[in-house]
LOMAR-172940 format. One record per residue (C-alpha): residue number from 1; residue in three letters; y, x, z. Coordinates in Angstrom, 3 decimals. Example, Ala and Ser with C-alpha at 12.3 -4.5 7.8 and 13.67 -1.06 7.14 Angstrom:
[1; 'ALA'; [-4.500; 12.300; 7.800]]
[2; 'SER'; [-1.060; 13.670; 7.140]]
***
This chain:
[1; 'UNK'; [3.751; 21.569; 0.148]]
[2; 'UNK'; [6.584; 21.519; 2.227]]
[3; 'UNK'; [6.081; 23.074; 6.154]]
[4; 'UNK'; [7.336; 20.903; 9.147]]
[5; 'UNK'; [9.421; 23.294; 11.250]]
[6; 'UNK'; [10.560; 20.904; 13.443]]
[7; 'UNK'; [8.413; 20.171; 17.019]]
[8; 'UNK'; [9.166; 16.517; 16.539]]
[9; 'UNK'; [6.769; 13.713; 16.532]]
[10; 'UNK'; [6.263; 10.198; 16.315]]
[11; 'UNK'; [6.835; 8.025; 19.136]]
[12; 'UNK'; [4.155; 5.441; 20.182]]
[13; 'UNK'; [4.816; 2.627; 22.484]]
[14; 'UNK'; [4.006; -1.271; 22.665]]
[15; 'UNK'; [5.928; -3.928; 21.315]]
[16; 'UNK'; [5.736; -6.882; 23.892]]
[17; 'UNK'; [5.493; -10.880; 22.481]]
[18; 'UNK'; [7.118; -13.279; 24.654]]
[19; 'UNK'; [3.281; -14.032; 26.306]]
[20; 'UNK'; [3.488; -10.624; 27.260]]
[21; 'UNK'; [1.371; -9.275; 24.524]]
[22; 'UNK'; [0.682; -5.528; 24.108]]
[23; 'UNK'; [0.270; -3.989; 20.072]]
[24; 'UNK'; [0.555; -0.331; 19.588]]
[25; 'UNK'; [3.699; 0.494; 17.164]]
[26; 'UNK'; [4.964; 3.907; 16.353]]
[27; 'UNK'; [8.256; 5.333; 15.339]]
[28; 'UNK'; [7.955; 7.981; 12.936]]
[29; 'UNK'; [10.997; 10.532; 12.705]]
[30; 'UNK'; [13.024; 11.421; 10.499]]
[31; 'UNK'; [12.137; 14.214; 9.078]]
[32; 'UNK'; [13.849; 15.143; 5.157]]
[33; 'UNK'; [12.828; 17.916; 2.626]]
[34; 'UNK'; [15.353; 20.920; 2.223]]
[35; 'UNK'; [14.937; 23.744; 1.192]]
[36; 'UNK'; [15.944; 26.860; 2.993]]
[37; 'UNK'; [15.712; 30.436; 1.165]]
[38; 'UNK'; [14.249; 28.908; -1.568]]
[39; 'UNK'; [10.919; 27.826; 0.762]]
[40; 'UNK'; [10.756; 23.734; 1.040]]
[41; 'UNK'; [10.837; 22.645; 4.546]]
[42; 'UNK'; [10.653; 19.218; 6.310]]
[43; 'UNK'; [13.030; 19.008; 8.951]]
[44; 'UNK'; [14.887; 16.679; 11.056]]
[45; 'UNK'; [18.450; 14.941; 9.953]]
[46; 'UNK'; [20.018; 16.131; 13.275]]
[47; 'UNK'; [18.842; 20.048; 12.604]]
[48; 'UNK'; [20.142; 19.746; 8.979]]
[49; 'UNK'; [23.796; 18.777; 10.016]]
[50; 'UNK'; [23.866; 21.339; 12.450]]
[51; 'UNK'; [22.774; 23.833; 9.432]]
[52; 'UNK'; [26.000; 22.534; 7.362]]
***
């Protein structure tokens, strides 16, 4: 099981029809398996360029 380091989270919001029409929709992040001194972690694509 790999451990989520990162704080992020998904983002909720609405999407709006044309009629003005609220529905709940959520943006998960991106969040990518490395692993980091041999322990698998789930972190974000932004913190693993800054790792490189």
């Amino acid at each position: 099981m790999a451990r989520n380091i990162s704080a992020k989270k998904p983002l909720t919001a609405n999407f709006r029809s044309k009629a003005n029409n609220a529905t709940k929709r959520r943006q998960k992040p991106n969040l990518q398996k490395r692993k980091i001194n041999g322990e698998s972690v789930l972190i974000s694509t932004r913190e693993a360029k800054k790792l490189n």
